[in-house]
N, C-alpha and C positions, 0 to 999 in steps of 0.2 A: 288852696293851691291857686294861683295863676295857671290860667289853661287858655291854649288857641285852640279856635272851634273853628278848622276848614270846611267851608260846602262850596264841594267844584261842581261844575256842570249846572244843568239846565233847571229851574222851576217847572215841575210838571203839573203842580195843583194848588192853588192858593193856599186849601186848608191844610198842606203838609207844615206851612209856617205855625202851626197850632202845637205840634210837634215839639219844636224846637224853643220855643216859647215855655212848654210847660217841663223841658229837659233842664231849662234856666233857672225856672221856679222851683225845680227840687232841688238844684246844686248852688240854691240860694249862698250859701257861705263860702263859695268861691271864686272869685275872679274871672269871667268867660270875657274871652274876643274875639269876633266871629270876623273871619276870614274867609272872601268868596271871589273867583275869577268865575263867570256865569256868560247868561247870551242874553242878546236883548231879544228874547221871543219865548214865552211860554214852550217847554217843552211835548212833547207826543206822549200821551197818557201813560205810554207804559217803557218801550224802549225806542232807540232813533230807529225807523226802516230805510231799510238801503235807496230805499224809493223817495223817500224824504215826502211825501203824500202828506205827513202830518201838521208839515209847517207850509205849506202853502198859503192858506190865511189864517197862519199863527199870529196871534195879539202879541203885539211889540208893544213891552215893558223897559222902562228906562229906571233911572236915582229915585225917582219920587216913590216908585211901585214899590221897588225894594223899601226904603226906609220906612212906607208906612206899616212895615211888617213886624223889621228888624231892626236891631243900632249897632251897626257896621264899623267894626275898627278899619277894615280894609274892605274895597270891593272894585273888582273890574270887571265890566260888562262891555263884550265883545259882539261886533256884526258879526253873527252868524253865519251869514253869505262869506264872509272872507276868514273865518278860521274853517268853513266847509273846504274851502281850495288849498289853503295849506295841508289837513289832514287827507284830504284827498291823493294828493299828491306824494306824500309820505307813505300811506298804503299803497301805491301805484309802483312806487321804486322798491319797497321793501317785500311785498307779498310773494313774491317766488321763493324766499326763506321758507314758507310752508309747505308743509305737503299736501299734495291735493287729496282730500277728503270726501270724497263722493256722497258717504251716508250723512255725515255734518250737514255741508251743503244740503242736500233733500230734507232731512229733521228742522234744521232753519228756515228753511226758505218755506216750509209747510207752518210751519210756527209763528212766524209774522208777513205772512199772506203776500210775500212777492220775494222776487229772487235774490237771496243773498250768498255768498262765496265767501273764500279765503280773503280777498281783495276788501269788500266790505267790511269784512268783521277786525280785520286790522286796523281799517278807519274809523273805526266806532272804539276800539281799546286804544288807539294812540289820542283820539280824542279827549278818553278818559283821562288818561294817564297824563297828560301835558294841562290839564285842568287844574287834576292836586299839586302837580308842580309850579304852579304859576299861583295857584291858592296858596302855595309855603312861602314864595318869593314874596308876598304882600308883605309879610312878617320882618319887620324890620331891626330884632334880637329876638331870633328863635332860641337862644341860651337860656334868657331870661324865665319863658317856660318853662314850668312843671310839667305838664303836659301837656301832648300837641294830639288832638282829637281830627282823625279824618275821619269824615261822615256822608252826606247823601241829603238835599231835601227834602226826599221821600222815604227818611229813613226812620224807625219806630225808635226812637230814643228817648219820651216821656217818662220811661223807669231805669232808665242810667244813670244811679247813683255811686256820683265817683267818689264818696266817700268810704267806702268799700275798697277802693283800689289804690287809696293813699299811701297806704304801709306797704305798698306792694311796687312804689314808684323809685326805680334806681336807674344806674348809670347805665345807657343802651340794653333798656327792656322793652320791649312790644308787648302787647294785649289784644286777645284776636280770638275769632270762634273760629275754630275748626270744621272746616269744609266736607262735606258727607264722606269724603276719601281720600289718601292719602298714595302717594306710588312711589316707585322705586325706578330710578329711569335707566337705561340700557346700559351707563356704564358702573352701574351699582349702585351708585348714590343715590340716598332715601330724599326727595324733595316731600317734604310738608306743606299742605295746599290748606289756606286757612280763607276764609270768607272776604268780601272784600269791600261790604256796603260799610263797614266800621273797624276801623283800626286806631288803634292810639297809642301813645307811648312818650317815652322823656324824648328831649332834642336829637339827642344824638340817634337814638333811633327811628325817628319818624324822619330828618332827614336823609336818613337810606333809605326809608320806602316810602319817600314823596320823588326824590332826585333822580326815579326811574323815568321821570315826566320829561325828564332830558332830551331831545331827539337823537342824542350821540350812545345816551345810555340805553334807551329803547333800541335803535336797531341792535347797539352789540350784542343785545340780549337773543334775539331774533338771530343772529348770525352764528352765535355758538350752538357748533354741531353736538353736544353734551346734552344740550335740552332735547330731549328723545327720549321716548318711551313707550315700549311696547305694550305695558303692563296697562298702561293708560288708554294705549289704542282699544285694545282688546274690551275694555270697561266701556266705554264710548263707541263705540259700534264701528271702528275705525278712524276716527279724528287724530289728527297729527296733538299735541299735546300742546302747542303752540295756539291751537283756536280756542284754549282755555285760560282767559286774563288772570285767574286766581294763581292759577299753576308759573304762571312767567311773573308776575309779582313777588311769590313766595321762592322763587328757582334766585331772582336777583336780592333778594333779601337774604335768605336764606342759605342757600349754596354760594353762590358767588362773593357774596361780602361777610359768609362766615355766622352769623349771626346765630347766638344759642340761646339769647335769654327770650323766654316767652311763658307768657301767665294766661291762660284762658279767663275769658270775659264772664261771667256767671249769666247763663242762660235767663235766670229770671230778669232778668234787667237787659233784655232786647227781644220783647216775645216774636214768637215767628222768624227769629231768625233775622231780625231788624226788618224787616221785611210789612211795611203797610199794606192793607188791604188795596188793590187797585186794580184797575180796568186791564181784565187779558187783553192777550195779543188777536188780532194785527188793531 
């Protein structure tokens, strides 16, 4: 198969490139082009804090760093500093869309050792989200692809062998582990909340769940009052259902753009949950 291999966002560890490296070497007889919108600064061990404490004298990495890892079909590395104020800014106009969360809030901000809110956490998911989308835009005939793989630097992919999910690749299908829970939102409809360190699928489906990276797509999503759920609060200790990126991912994939085809990823071929061993919080 021809496959794009997206990794949005930050490098948080040299040796995660070992990773991706050895996901290359088993899926030796296919076609990989790895595609990456990144920052120029090593990222925070584990995730960004609202306090940004972790890049103060973060090591600025430029082309050279990358390449001596990786061979890049496509790659843009942005100042940091100046996608910080756009997504700033975007949380700033958009966050009243949530509801206020009080035990969220407290369970967070105890979790990564300084204050974070509704306001935050939508700067840290529009970040996300506007990363895989500008990771897809690299791709200059996304048709062409068999598969379009979104992933994570720090993501455990050394035993994802796509030759397993070959006979399984057709016309708007996703591939996805399912998320510890699943809910039913206030106005009946069942949203399916599936993981979000690793998705992949043919074109036509990975561009509806990269296009949410949209800023026009993203708030709509945020503004429809549909996304609500009690069933969710209630599981969550009270969080509006919106301070959960998996859940507004799979709400616009899933509900909103209709979407039915979906194959689970075979556990053994992302242990942990794709999830690399790495430095807790804060």
């Amino acid at each position: 198969m021809k496959v794009a291999y997206l990794l949005p966002g930050f490098v948080r560890n040299t040796e995660y490139f070992d990773e991706i490296v050895k996901f290359k070497k088993l899926n030796v007889n296919h076609t990989i082009d790895i595609y990456s919108n990144t920052y120029d600064i090593i990222g925070s061990p584990h995730k960004e804090p609202s306090d940004k404490k972790g890049y103060i004298n973060s090591t600025k990495i430029d082309l050279s760093f990358f390449e001596k890892h990786l061979e890049y079909k496509g790659i843009n590395i942005e100042n940091y500093e100046m996608v910080d104020e756009e997504i700033s800014n975007f949380a700033s106009k958009y966050c009243h869309l949530i509801k206020s969360s009080p035990g969220f809030v407290k369970s967070k901000s105890s979790k990564m050792g300084c204050i974070e809110n509704e306001q935050s956490t939508l700067r840290s998911y529009y970040g996300q989200v506007r990363n895989i989308y500008k990771s897809y835009k690299l791709i200059e005939n996304p048709e062409t692809y068999n598969l379009i793989i979104k992933s994570r630097y720090d993501a455990w992919v050394s035993q994802l062998d796509l030759n397993y999910y070959e006979k399984y690749v057709d016309h708007n299908t996703l591939f996805g582990m399912d998320y510890d829970f699943s809910v039913t939102l206030d106005n009946g409809v069942f949203n399916k909340i599936l993981s979000d360190i690793v998705v992949f699928g043919d074109s036509v489906a990975m561009k509806t769940w990269c296009e949410i990276g949209k800023e026009d797509v993203f708030s709509r999503v945020y503004r429809d009052e549909n996304l609500s759920s009690k069933e969710y609060e209630n599981i969550c200790k009270g969080a509006d259902i919106k301070t959960q990126i998996e859940s507004v991912l799979c709400y616009n994939y899933f509900v909103l753009n209709g979407n039915k085809k979906y194959v689970k990823i075979n556990p053994k071929h992302l242990p942990n949950r794709a999830y690399l061993p790495r430095v807790k919080y804060p």
